[in-house]
C-alpha positions in Angstrom: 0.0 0.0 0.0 1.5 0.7 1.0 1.5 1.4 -1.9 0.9 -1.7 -2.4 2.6 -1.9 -6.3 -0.5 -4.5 -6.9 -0.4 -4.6 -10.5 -1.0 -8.3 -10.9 -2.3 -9.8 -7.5 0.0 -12.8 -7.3 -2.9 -14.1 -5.1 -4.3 -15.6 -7.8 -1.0 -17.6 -8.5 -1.5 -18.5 -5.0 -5.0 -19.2 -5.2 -5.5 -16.9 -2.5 -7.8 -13.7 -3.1 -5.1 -11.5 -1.2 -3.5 -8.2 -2.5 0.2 -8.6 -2.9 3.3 -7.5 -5.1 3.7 -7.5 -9.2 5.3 -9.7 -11.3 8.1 -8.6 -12.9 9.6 -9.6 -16.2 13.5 -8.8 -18.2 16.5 -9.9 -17.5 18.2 -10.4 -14.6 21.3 -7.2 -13.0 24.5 -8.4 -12.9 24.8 -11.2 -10.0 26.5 -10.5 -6.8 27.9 -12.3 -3.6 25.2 -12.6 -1.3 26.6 -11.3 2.2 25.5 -13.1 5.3 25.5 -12.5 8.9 26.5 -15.5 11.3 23.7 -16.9 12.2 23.3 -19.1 15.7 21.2 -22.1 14.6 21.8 -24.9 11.4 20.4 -24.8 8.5 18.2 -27.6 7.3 19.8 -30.0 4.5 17.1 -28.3 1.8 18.9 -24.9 2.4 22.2 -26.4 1.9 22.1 -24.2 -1.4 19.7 -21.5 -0.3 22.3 -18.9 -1.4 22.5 -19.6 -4.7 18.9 -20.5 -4.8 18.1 -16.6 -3.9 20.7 -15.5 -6.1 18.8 -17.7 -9.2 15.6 -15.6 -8.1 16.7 -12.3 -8.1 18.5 -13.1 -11.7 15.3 -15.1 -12.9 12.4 -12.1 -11.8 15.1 -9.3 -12.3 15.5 -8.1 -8.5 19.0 -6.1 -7.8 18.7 -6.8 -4.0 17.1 -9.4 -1.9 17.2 -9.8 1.8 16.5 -12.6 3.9 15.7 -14.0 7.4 14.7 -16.6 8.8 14.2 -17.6 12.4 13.5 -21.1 13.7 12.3 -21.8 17.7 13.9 -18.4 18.6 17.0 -18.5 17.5 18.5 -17.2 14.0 18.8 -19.7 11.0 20.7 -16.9 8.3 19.8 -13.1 8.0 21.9 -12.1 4.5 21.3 -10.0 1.8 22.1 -10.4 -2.0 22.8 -8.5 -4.9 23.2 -4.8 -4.8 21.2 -1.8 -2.8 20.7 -0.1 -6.4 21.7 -0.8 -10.3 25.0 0.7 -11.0 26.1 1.2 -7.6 28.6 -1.9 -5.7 27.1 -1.1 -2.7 26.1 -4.7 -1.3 22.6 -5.7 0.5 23.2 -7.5 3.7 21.4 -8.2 6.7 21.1 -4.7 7.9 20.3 -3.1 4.4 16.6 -1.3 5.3 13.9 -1.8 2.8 10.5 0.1 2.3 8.3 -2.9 3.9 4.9 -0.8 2.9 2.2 -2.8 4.2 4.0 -5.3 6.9 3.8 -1.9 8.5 -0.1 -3.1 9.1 1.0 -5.4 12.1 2.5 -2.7 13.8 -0.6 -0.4 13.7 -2.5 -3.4 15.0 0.4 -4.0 17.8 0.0 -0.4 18.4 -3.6 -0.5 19.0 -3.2 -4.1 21.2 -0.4 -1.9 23.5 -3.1 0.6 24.2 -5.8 -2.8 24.7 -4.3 -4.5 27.2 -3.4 -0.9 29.2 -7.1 -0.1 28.8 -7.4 3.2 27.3 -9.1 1.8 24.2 -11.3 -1.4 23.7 -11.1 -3.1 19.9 -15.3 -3.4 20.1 -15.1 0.5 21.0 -17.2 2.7 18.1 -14.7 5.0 16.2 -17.1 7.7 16.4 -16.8 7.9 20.5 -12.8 8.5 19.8 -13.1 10.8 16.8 -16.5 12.2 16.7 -16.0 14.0 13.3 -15.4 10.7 11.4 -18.0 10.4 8.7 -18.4 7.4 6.0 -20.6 7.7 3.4 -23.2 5.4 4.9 -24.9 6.4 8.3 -25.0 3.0 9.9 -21.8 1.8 9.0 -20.3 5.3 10.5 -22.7 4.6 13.7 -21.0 0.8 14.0 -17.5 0.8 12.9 -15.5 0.1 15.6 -11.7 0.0 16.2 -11.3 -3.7 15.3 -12.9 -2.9 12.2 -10.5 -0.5 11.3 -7.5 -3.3 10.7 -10.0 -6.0 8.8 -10.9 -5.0 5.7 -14.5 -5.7 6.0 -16.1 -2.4 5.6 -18.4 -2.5 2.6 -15.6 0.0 0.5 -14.2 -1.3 -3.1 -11.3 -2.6 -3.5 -7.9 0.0 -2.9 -11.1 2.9 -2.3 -9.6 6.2 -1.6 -6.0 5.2 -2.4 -5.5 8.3 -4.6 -6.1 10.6 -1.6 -2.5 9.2 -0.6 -1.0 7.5 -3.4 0.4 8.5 -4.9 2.2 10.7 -3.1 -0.4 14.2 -1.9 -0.6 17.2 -0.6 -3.6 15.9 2.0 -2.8 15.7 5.3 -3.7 12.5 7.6 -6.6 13.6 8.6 -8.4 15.3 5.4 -7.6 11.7 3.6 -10.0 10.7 6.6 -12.5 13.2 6.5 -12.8 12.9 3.1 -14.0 9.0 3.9 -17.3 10.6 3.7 -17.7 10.8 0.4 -15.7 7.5 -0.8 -18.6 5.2 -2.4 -19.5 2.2 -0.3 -20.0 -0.3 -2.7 -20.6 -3.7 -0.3 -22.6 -4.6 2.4 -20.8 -3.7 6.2 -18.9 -6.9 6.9 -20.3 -9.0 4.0 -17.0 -9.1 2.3 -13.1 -8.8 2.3 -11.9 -5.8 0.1 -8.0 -4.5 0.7 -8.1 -0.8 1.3 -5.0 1.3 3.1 -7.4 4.1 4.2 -9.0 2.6 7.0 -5.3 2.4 8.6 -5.4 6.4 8.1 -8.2 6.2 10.7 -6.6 3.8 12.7 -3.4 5.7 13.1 -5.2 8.3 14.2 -7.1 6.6 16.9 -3.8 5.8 18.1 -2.8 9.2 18.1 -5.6 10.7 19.9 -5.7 7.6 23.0 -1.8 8.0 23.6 -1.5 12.2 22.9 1.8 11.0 20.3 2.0 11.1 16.7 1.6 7.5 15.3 5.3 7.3 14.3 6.1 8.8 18.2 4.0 5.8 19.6 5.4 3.0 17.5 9.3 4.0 17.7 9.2 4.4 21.7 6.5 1.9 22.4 7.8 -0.7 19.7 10.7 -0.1 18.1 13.0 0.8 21.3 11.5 -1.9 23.8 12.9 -4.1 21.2 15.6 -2.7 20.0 14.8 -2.6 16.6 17.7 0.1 15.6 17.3 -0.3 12.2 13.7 0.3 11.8 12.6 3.8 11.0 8.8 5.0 11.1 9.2 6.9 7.2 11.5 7.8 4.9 12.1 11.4 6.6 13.5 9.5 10.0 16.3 8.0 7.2 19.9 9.6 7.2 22.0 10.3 4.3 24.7 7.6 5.1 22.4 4.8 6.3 22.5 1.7 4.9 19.2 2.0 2.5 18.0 0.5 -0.5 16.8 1.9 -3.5 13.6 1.0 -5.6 13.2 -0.3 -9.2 10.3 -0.6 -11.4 9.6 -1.0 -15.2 9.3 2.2 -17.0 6.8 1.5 -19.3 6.5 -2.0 -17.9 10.3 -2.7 -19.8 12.9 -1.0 -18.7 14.0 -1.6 -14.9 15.3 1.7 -13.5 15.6 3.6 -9.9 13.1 5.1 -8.7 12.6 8.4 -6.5 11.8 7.3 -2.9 8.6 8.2 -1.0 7.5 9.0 2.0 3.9 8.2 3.4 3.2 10.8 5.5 -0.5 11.4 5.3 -1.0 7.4 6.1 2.2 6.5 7.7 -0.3 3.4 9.7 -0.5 1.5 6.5 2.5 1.5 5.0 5.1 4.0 6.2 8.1 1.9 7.7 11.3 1.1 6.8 13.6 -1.9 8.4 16.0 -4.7 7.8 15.6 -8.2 7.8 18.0 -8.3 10.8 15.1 -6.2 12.9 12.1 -7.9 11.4 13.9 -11.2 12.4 13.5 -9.6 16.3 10.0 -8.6 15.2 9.1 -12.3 14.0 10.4 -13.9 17.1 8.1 -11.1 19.8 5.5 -12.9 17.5 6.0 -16.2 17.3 7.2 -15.7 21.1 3.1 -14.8 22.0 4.5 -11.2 22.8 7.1 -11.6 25.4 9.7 -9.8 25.2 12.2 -10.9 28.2 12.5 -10.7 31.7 12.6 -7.7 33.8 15.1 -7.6 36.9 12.9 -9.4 39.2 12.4 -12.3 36.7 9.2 -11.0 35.8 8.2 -11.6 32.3 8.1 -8.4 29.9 5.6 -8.4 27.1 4.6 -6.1 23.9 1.5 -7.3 24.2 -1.1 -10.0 26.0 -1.3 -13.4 24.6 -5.0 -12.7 24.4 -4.4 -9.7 21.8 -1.6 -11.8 19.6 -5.2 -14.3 19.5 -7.3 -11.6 18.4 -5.1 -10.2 16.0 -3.9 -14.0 14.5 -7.9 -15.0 14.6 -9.8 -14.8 11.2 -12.1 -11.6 11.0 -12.9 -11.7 7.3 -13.5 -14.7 5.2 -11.2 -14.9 1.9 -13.0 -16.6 -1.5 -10.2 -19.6 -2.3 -9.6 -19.0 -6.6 -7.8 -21.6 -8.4 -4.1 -21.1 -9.0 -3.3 -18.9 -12.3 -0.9 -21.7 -13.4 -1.2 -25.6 -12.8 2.4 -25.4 -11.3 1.5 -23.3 -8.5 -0.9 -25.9 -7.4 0.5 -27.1 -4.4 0.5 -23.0 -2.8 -3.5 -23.3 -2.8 -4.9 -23.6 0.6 -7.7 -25.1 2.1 -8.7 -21.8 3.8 -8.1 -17.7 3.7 -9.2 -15.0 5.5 -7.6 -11.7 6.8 -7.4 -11.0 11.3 -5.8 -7.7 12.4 -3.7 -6.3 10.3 -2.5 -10.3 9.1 -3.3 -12.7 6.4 -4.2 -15.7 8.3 -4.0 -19.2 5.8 -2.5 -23.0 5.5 -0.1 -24.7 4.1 0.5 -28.1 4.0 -1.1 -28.9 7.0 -0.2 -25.5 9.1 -1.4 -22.3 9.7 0.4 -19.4 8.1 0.4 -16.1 9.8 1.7 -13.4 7.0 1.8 -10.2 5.1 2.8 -8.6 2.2 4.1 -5.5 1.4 4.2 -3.0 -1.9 6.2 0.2 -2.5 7.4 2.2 -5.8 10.4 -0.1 -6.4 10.2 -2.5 -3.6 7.7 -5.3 -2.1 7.9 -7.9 0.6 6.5 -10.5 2.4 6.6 -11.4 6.4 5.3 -14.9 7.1 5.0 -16.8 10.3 4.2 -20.7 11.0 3.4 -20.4 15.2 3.3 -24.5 15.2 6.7 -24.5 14.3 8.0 -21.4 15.3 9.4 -20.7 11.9 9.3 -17.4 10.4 10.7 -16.0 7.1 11.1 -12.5 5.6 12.3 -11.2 2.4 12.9 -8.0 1.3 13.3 -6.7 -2.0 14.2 -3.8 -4.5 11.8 -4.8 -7.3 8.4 -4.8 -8.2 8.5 -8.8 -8.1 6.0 -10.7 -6.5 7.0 -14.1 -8.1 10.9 -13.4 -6.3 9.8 -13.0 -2.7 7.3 -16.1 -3.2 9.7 -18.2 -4.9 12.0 -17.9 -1.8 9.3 -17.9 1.1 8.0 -21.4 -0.1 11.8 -22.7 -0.5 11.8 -21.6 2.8 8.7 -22.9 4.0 9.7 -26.8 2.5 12.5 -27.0 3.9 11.0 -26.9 7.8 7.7 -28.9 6.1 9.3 -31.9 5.0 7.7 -31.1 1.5 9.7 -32.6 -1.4 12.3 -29.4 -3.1 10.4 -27.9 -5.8 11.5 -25.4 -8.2 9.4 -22.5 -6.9 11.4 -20.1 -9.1 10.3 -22.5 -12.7 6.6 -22.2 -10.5 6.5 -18.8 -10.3 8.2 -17.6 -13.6 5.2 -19.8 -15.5 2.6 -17.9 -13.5 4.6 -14.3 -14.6 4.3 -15.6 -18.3 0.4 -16.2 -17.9 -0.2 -13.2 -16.4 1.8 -11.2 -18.7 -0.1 -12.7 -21.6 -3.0 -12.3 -20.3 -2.6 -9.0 -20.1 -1.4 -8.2 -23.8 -4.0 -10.3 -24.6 -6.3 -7.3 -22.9 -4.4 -4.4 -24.6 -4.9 -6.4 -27.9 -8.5 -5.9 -27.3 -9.0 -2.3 -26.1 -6.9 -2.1 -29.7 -9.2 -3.9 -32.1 -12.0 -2.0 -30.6 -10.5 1.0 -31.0 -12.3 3.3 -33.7 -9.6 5.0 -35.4 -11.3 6.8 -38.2 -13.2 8.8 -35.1 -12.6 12.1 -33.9 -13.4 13.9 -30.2 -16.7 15.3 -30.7 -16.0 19.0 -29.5 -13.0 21.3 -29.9 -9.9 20.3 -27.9 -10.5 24.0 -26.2 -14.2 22.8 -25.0 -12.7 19.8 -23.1 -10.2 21.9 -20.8 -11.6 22.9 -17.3 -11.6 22.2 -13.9 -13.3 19.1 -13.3 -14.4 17.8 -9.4 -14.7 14.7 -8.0 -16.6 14.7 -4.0 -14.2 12.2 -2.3 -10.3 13.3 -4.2 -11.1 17.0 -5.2 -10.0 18.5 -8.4 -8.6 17.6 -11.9 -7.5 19.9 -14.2 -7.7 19.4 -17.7 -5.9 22.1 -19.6 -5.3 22.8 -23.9 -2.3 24.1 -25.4 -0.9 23.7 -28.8 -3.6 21.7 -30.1 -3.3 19.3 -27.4 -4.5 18.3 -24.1 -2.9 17.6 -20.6 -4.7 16.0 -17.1 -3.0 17.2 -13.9 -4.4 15.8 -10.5 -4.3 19.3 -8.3 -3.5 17.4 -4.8 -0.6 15.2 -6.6 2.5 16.0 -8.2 2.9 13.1 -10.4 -0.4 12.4 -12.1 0.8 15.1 -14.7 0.5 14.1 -18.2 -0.7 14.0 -22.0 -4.2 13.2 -22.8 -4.2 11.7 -26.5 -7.5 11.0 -28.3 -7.9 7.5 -28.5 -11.8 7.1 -29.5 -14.9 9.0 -29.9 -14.5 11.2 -26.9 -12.2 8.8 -25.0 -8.6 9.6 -24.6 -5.3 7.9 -23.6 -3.8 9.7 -20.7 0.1 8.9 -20.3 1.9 10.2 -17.2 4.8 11.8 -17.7 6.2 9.9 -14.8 6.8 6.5 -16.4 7.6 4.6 -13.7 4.3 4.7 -12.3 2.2 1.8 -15.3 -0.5 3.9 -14.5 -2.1 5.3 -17.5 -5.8 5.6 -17.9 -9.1 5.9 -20.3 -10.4 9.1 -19.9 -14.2 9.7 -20.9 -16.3 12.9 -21.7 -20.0 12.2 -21.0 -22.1 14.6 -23.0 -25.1 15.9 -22.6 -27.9 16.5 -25.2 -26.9 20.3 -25.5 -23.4 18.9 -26.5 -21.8 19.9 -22.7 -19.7 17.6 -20.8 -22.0 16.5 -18.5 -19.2 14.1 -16.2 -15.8 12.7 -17.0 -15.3 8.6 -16.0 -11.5 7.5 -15.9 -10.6 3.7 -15.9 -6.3 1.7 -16.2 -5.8 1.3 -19.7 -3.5 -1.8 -18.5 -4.8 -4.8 -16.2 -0.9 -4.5 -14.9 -1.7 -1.4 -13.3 -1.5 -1.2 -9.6 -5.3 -1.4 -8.0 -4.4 1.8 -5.8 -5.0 3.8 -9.2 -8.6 3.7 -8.1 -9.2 6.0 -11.1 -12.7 3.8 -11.6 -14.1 5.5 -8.4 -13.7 8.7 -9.5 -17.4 11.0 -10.7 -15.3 14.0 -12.3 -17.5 16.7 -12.9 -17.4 20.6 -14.9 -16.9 23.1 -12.0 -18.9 26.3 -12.9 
């Protein structure tokens, strides 16, 4: 989210209806020694060749940097990085390389609100209204019932990635206009009737937090969370990053081909859903407070310390919102399809081969991620990446996840690559079609000049189309980069291509006349099913401001 760089959902390789990272596609960077940090426990015989198993990912789904953790009944199996922090740089990625994690940043706003739980200042069944009376969505009852837990479940009735263009990406809103301006963000499914990803309800939730504890949400999660355990490499946003830390850099696609760096971001106006940064060497201390039901040690009189109660690690690890089970996208992926999905607070919560999973994912511009836990075994994996790649951090969580299984060693990396082929066909196959249908000999039924205005949609605010030249350009007043060319495409659609390429974001754009010839409402819609689901341009009801 937090971005979460969902341009394919490699859920559906998974057969699992979750929101995770793109596929990515190209050849591989140059390879590089992976760099490891001693690690205190054996590895099993299946990771014998785990290095150069994560080394044949990143060259296979084109991923500069990887890193890796994993953790096995407390104790460290290998934190390590491999390949390089950015393309053209010989700067290494090790175990203390920090990565956008986007949306693992989830569990922490639900440990954040557990903290708070278990000291009694809030209650997850309280109503959100009785701690921020002015918050408004668009349906009366669901306003009058939401309560805190609902918040981190993704339950509420909104449409999938609704409202993601008040933050992403990056605007001018602050924290809490994204959430006033809930009120007008269509509701588009029953209250509780159905899981739908959205990162705004986090906006809320960080601000919950904010108002109980009388600290900013990234205040409350480094002193409450990120001290107690001393997670030193974790920062709450980009801003708490210095110049000569040990960072990486994101890549995406230009123009879905060409893998490039791109310009970091900073989530400030909903830091709750996807704002940190951290290193597999932290995350490793994070998945062990997990797996470890919240304690954290032992105070002086032998007392046992905790982050939170073993009752709230339930809650948050219990199943809140059924997930529909979809086939997998490719018959190789077959064996990743479990028998049940659903989402708890602020975690996935599934099974494989027999176990539960506990996990997330994260997606940034240029990086995603995934976090997973097994509590049976008291296993858990992380990897972090540079890339837009889904397939990559799969491929090497379900290595992973063998080896402590006793599953027979599959080629997840063959696996996932044939699910990255389908997908990628599938979507030229949906190009091809917008193509043929395409009505060349037409022509945009008014003047170029008649189509520039001010147009205004109730829940993002103001578009501006403007005419120079004998052309046309859309700029999005609240954000930066949603600047570009409009070209006519068909009738009185047009093709909208941001002049920011990295973003795979462009979009139909349709005039609506009335009967007197005058634009009566503008519709948008991706022009590519690879475009990331928080370009929520489908939502939008542009209309002519007077």
């Amino acid at each position: 989210m937090i971005r979460h760089r969902l341009a394919v959902h490699v859920a559906a390789a998974l057969a699992l209806a979750a929101p995770l990272a793109s596929f990515a596609f190209q050849a591989a960077p140059a390879a590089s020694s992976s760099v490891a940090t001693q690690a205190s426990a054996t590895r099993p015989a299946q990771l014998a060749d785990f290095d150069a198993y994560v080394d044949n990912v990143r060259k296979t789904f084109d991923v500069p940097g990887i890193g890796v953790a994993i953790i096995k009944d407390g104790q460290v199996v290998l934190e390590q990085g491999s390949g390089v922090r950015k393309l053209g740089s010989p700067a290494l990625v090790d175990a203390h390389t920090m990565f956008a994690i986007a949306s693992n940043t989830k569990a922490f706003t639900a440990a954040a609100l557990s903290i708070l739980a278990d000291e009694k200042k809030i209650d997850m069944s309280d109503r959100v209204v009785d701690r921020l009376p002015w918050f408004q969505m668009s349906d009366p009852y669901v306003t009058r019932e939401m309560r805190i837990r609902d918040l981190l479940a993704h339950r509420s009735g909104l449409s999938l990635g609704a409202g993601d263009l008040l933050y992403w990406p990056a605007t001018s809103y602050s924290t809490k206009e994204v959430a006033e301006r809930l009120r007008y963000v269509p509701i588009t499914n029953s209250f509780r009737s159905a899981y739908a990803y959205d990162n705004i309800l986090f906006a809320v939730a960080g601000l919950v937090i904010e108002q109980v504890s009388g600290q900013s949400w990234s205040d409350f999660v480094s002193s409450r969370i990120f001290q107690p355990l001393g997670m030193t490499e974790t920062k709450p946003n980009f801003h708490s990053i210095k110049g000569d830390d040990d960072v990486a850099v994101g890549h995406a696609k230009f123009n879905f081909k060409e893998l490039k760096p791109v310009e970091p971001m900073a989530w400030d106006n909903n830091p709750g859903a996807g704002g940190i940064y951290s290193s597999v060497h932290d995350l490793a201390i994070w998945m062990r407070v997990q797996l470890d039901g919240g304690v954290i040690g032992k105070d002086a009189q032998g007392k046992e310390k905790r982050l939170f109660s073993a009752e709230r690690q339930k809650e948050m690890w219990s199943l809140l919102t059924p997930i529909p089970v979809n086939d997998p996208v490719v018959p190789e992926l077959a064996a990743a399809k479990p028998n049940f999905s659903g989402y708890g607070e602020g975690w996935f919560v599934s099974d494989y081969r027999g176990h539960k999973l506990v996990w997330h994912t994260g997606g940034w511009p240029g990086q995603v991620s995934r976090v997973t836990l097994v509590p049976d075994l008291k296993l858990g994996v992380v990897v972090l990446t540079n890339a837009e790649s889904g397939a990559a951090f799969q491929a090497v969580t379900m290595r992973a996840l063998d080896a402590y299984m006793d599953a027979p060693k599959k080629d997840w990396t063959a696996a996932y690559n044939a699910g990255v082929q389908k997908t990628e066909g599938n979507a030229d196959e949906g190009w091809q079609k917008h193509v043929a249908a395409r009505d060349k000999s037409s022509k945009p039924s008014l003047a170029l000049a008649k189509y520039a205005g001010t147009y205004r949609d109730p829940w993002y605010g103001d578009v501006q189309v403007a005419e120079k030249g004998g052309k046309l350009r859309m700029t999005f007043s609240k954000t930066a980069q949603l600047t570009g060319a409009m070209e006519p495409w068909s009738h009185d659609t047009f093709l909208v291509k941001w002049d920011d390429r990295s973003l795979n974001g462009d979009a139909f754009v349709t005039f609506n006349l009335g009967v007197d010839g005058n634009i009566r409402e503008v519709r948008m819609e991706p022009a590519s099913s690879l475009t990331d689901f928080s370009f929520d341009f489908q939502d939008l009801r542009l209309t002519p401001v007077k």
